[in-house]
C-alpha positions in Angstrom: 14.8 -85.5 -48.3 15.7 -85.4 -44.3 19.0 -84.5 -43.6 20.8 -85.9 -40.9 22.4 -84.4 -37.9 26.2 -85.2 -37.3 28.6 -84.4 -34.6 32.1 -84.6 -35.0 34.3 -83.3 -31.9 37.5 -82.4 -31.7 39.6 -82.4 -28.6 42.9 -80.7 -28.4 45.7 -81.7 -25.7 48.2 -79.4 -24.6 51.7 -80.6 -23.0 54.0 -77.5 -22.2 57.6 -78.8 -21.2 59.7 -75.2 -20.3 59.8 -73.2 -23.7 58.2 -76.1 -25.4 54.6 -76.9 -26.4 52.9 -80.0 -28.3 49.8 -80.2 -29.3 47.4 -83.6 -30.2 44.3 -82.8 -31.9 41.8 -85.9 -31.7 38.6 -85.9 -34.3 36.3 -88.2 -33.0 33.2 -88.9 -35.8 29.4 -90.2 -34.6 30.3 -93.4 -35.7 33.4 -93.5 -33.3 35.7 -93.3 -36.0 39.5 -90.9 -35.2 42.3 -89.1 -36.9 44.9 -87.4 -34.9 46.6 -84.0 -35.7 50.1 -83.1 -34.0 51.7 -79.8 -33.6 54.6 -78.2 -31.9 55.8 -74.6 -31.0 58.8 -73.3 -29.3 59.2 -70.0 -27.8 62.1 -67.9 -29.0 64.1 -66.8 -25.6 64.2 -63.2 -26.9 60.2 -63.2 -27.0 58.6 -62.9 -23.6 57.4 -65.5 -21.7 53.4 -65.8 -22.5 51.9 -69.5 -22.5 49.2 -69.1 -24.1 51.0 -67.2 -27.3 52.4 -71.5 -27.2 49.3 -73.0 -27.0 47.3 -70.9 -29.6 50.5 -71.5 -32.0 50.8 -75.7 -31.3 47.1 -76.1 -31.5 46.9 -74.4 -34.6 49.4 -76.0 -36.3 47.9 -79.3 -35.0 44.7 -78.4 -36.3 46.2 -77.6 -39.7 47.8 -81.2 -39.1 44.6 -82.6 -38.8 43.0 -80.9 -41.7 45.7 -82.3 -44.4 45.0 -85.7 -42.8 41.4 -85.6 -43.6 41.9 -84.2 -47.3 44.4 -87.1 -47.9 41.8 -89.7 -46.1 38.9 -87.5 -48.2 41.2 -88.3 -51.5 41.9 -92.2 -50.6 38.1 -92.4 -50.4 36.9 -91.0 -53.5 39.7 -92.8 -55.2 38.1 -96.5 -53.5 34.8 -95.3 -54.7 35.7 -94.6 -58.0 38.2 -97.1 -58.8 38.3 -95.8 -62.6 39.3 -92.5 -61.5 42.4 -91.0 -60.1 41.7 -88.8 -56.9 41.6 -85.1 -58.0 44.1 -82.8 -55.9 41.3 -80.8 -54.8 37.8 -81.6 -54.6 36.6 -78.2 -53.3 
């Protein structure tokens, strides 16, 4: 059996807006299929003023966006291919 190489690439967009950041985290599969992730962070005005502390802390959190998207697409999927079988909360 040949197993087949796949590239899935995720792009993340950062918008900072003063003490603001928001994050979008694009999947994009070979097949040209996407999902979108979105995550926010503000800076506290007693913390000091370092950008990319925002950055790390929106991308993350749209990453982690991202991920729950895909189990609940992963779920929807092996529900429709299994139509006798619920979804099971975790398949890992």
């Amino acid at each position: 059996m040949v197993m087949e190489a796949k590239e899935w690439i995720v792009r993340i967009d950062l918008d900072e807006d003063g003490d603001e950041t928001s994050a979008r985290a694009t999947l994009t599969t070979d097949g040209g299929g996407q999902a979108t992730g979105t995550g926010r962070a503000r800076r506290n005005p007693a913390d000091p003023a370092v950008a990319e502390i925002g950055d790390e802390l929106a991308a993350s959190r749209a990453l982690a966006d991202l991920a729950a998207k895909l189990a609940t697409m992963t779920r929807h999927d092996i529900a429709g291919s299994a139509p006798d079988s619920p979804p099971p909360a975790r398949s890992w």
